[in-house]
N, C-alpha and C positions, 0 to 999 in steps of 0.2 A: 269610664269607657263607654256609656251606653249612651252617652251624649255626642262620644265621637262617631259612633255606629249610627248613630242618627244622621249626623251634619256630614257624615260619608254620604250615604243613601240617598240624602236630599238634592245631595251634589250633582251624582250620576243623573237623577229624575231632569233635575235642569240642563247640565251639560250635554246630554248625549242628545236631543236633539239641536242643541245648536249646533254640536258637530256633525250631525248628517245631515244638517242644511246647508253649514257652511262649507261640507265637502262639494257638496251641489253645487255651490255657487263657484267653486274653484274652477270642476270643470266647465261650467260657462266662461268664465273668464279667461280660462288657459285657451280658449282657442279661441279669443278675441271678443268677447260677448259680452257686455256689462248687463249681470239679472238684477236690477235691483227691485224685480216683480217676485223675488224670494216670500217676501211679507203673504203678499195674494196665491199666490201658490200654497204655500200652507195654509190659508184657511180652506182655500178651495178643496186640498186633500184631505183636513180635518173633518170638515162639513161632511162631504161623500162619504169619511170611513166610519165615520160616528152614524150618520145616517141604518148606512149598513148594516152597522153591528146589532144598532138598535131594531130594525126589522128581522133581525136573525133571532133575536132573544127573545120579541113578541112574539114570531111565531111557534115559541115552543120547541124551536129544534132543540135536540140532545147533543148537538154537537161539540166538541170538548173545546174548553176557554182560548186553547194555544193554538188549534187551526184557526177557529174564527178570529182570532187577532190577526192573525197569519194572512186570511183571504183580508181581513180591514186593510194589512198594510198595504196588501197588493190593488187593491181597490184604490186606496187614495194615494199612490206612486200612478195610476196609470192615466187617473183624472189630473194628477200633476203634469204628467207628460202632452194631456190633449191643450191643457190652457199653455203649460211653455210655448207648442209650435206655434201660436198666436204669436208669442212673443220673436220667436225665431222670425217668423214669415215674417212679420213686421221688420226685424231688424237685418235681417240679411238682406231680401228680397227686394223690397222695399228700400231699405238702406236710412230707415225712419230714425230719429234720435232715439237710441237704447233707453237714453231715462225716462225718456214721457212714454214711452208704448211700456216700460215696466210699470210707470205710476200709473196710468190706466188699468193694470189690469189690477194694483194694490187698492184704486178708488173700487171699482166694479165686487169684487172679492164680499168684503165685508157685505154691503147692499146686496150682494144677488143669496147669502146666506140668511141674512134675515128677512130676505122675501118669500123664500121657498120652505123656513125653516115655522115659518106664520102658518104657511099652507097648511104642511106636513104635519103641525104641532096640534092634539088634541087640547090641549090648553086653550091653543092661540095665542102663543109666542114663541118666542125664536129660541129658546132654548131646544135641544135633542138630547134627551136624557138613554143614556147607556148603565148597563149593572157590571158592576168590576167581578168579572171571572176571572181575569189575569194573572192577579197576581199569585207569588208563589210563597210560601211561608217559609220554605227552607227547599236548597236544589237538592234532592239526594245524593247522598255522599259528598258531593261538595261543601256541605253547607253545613258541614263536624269537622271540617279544616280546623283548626285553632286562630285567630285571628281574621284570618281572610275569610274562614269562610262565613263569619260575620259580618264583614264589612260587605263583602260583592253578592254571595250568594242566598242572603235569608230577605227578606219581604222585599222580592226583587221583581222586576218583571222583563218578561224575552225579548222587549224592546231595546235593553239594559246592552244586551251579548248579538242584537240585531246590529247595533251601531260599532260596536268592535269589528264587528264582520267589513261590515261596509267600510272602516276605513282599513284593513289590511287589504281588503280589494281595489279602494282607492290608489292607496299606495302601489299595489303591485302593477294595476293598469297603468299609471301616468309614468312609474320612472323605469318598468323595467318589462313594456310591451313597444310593438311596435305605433300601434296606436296612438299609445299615449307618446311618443317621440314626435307622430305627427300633428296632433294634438295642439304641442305646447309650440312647434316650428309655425302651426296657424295663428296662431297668438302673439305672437314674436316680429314675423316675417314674412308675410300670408304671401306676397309677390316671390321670394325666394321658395317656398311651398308647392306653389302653382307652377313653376317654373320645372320640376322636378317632377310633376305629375299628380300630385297631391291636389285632389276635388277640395279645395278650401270652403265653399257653401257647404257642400256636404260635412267634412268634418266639423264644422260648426254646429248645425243641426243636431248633430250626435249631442254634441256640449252641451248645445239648449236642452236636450232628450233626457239625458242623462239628468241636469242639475234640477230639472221638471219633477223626474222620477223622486229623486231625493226630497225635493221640496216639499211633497205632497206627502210622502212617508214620515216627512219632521214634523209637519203638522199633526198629523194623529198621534206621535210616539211623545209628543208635547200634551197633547189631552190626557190621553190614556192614566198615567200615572197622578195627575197631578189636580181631575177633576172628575165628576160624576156626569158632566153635561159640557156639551159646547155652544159657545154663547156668541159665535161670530167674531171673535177674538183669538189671537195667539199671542196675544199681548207686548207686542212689538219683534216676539223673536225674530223674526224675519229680517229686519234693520240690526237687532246685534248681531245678527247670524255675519251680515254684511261687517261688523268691526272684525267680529273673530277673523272673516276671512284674512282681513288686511293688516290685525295685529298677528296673524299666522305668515302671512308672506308669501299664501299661495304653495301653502306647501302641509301635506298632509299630515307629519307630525307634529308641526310648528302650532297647525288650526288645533290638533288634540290638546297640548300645552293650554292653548287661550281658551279653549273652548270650556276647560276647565276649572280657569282664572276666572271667568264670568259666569260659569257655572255655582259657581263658590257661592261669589257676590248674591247672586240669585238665591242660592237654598239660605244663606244669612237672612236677608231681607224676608222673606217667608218664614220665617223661624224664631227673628230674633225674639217673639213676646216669649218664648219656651225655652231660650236658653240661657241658665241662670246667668252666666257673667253681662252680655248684652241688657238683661233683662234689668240687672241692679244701674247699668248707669243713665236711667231713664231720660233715654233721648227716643224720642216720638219715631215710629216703626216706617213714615215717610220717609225719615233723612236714608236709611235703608233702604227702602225701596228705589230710592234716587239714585242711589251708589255707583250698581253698573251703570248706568247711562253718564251720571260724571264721567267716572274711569274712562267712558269710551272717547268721552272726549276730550282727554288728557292723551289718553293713549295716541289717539290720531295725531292729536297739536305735534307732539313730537317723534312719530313716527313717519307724517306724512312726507319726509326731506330722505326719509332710506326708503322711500317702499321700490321694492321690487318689483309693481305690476307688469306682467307682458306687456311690451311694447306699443303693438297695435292693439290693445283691449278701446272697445268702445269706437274703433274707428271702421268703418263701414268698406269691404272690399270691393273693389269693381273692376273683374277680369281683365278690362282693356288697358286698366290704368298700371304704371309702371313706375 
């Protein structure tokens, strides 16, 4: 059992930020936005929150481990949200190719973290090392549940129940506010939208603001658990974030299911030297580490002929045009 309390644990640390990237990237999408600047945004919000923490620690504050992760996350949501609107202005305004103005900001990302991460760095490298206050050894009272409360609540961290959060509120915005109605008809039908009164630039905005915010919050809540330092890397989540989205279907419990599947794949490959069965049928810890990214593109090959994408995703509005 203490293997499965494991290969639970490790699940969560991987899945849950793919899922609060790839909810991000849903709302870009649903109201016609293609982010595939997801990647750069999470470093850009790693970079910043790790940055932060780590000035918070040096300077000795006494301040308890769960706000300052708390102001981290808020910190790299909100540098998520200044590099999206590049992406938005680009793509709305402009009406520029969604993929090249996201791949610009996924090339700059990395580069602009190990330039300042050089500066910053008493070493003189680009690592930014942080001290794990976070984590929690057991939730109180939660965490003498029988079962559960070893699986979810013991050496967990509130990144773990930030990402529940975020997609019950996901959910509750897109299918059952008015927003999110208008939202998904920008995505869809942006000319039938407009027509009805619906600021289509604007609600797009929001979508890029919003999947900005997420972005940047995935990137650290991807650090946090799973490293002592950030090294200019998120190690591609930002691109599976991008399968989850599309093996989810654009739709927020579908993304939790996959985000989960690939979550798996992930705490395996990380694991397999430590767990007995993997371990005895010595195949090299690569062919794992490959895994998800196969699956991902198995998963598309055959997925690509039902996707459900919005309509107009990716296609650029222009008020006059009908």
């Amino acid at each position: 059992m203490s293997i499965l309390y494991f290969l639970v644990q490790q699940t969560m640390f991987f899945s849950i930020p793919l899922l609060i990237v790839a909810l991000g990237g849903m709302f870009s999408e649903r109201g016609g936005v293609i982010n595939i600047a997801l990647e750069g945004i999470m470093i850009f919000g790693a970079f910043t929150g790790v940055v932060f923490i780590n000035i918070v620690q040096k300077s000795g504050s006494a301040i308890n481990g769960q706000v300052l992760l708390m102001l981290g996350v808020l910190v790299a949501g909100a540098v998520g949200v200044v590099v999206s609107l590049t992406h938005a202005y680009a793509a709305i305004n402009l009406k520029a190719d969604q993929v090249i103005s996201g791949t610009a900001i996924n090339m700059l990302a990395p580069a602009f973290a190990i330039f300042v991460g050089r500066r910053i760095s008493e070493r003189g490298t680009q690592q930014v090392h942080f001290e794990d206050w976070f984590r929690f050894e057991s939730v109180p009272a939660l965490g003498r549940i029988p079962v559960i409360g070893d699986l979810l609540f013991k050496n967990a961290y509130l990144t773990t129940y930030i990402g529940f959060l975020i997609l019950l509120v996901a959910w509750l915005m897109l299918n059952k506010t008015r927003f999110g109605l208008r939202l998904r008809s920008c995505g869809e039908h942006p000319q039938a939208a407009d027509s009805v009164g619906i600021n289509v630039y604007k609600m797009r905005y929001i979508g890029v603001m919003i999947s900005g915010f997420l972005a940047g919050v995935g990137g650290l809540v991807f650090v946090i658990p799973t490293s002592r330092e950030f090294n200019a890397t998120v190690s591609g989540y930002g691109f599976l974030a991008l399968a989850v989205l599309i093996f989810g279907q654009w739709r927020p419990l579908r993304i939790l299911g996959a985000a989960f599947f690939f979550g798996l794949l992930k705490a395996i490959a990380a694991s397999s030297s430590g767990l007995p069965i993997l371990k005895d049928l010595s195949i090299t810890a690569y062919f794992y580490k490959m895994m998800p990214f196969i699956v991902t593109l198995v998963v598309l090959t055959f997925t690509s002929k039902k996707s459900q994408a919005p309509r107009a995703e990716g296609i650029p509005y222009d008020k006059g045009v009908r």
